[in-house]
C-alpha positions in Angstrom: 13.2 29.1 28.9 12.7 30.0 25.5 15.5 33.3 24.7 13.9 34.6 21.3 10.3 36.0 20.7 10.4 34.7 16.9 12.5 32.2 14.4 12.6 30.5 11.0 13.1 26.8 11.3 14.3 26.1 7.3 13.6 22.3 6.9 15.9 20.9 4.5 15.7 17.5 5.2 13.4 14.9 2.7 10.3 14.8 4.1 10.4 11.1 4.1 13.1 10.9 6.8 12.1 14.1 8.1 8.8 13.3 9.6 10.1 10.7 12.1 12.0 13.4 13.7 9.3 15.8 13.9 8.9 15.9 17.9 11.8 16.4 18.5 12.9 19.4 16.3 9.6 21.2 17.4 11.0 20.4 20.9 14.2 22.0 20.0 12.7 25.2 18.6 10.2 25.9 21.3 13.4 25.7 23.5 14.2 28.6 21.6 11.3 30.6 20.8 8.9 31.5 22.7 6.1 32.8 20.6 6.2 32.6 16.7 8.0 30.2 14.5 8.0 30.5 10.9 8.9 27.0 8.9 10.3 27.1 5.5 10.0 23.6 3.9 13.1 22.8 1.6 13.1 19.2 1.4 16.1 18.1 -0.6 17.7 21.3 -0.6 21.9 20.7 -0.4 23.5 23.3 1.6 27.0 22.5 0.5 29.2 23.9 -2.1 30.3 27.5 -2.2 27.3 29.4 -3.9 24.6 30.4 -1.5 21.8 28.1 -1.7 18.3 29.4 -3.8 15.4 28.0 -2.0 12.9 26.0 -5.2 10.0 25.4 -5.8 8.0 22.2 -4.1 5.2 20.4 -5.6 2.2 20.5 -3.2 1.8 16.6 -3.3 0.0 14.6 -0.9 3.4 13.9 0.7 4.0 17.7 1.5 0.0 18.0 2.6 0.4 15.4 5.0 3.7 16.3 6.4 1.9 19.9 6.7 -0.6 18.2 8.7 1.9 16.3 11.0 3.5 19.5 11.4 0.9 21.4 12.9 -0.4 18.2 15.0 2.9 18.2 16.6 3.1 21.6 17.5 -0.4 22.0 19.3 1.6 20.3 21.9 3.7 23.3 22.7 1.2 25.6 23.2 3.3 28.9 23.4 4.2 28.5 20.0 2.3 29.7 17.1 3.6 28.2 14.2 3.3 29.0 10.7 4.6 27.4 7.4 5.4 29.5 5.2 4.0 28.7 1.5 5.8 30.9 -0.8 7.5 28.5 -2.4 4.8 25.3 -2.5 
């Protein structure tokens, strides 16, 4: 049973290596969430080191697009969760 009505799933992981593991992270966050999840992609983004970490610009590439459009796919399959990438910073 899902114990929060809303979360941000920040995706830091390159995309590359990311996408395999898709399923499964959406699996772990509709565990959690039970209605919205926001996703903030931040592929490549190192969140070691003392200072906090400044979120980047990302290059909307066909990479990016695609993974967008995996994203999505995968979460029609949990349909409780309305899912919704954030674009601020592509």
């Amino acid at each position: 049973m899902a114990v929060f009505r809303s979360g941000l799933l920040v995706l830091t992981t390159p995309l590359a290596s990311l996408a395999p593991r898709l399923a499964s992270i959406l699996t772990s966050a509709a565990r959690l969430v039970n209605h919205t999840l926001y996703v903030h992609l931040q592929p490549g983004m190192s969140l070691e080191g003392p200072a906090q970490p400044q979120s980047s610009p990302v290059q909307a590439t066909f990479e990016v697009l695609d993974f967008i459009t995996h994203l999505y796919a995968g979460a029609d399959v949990h349909r409780h969760l309305d899912v919704r990438i954030l674009l601020t910073n592509i």
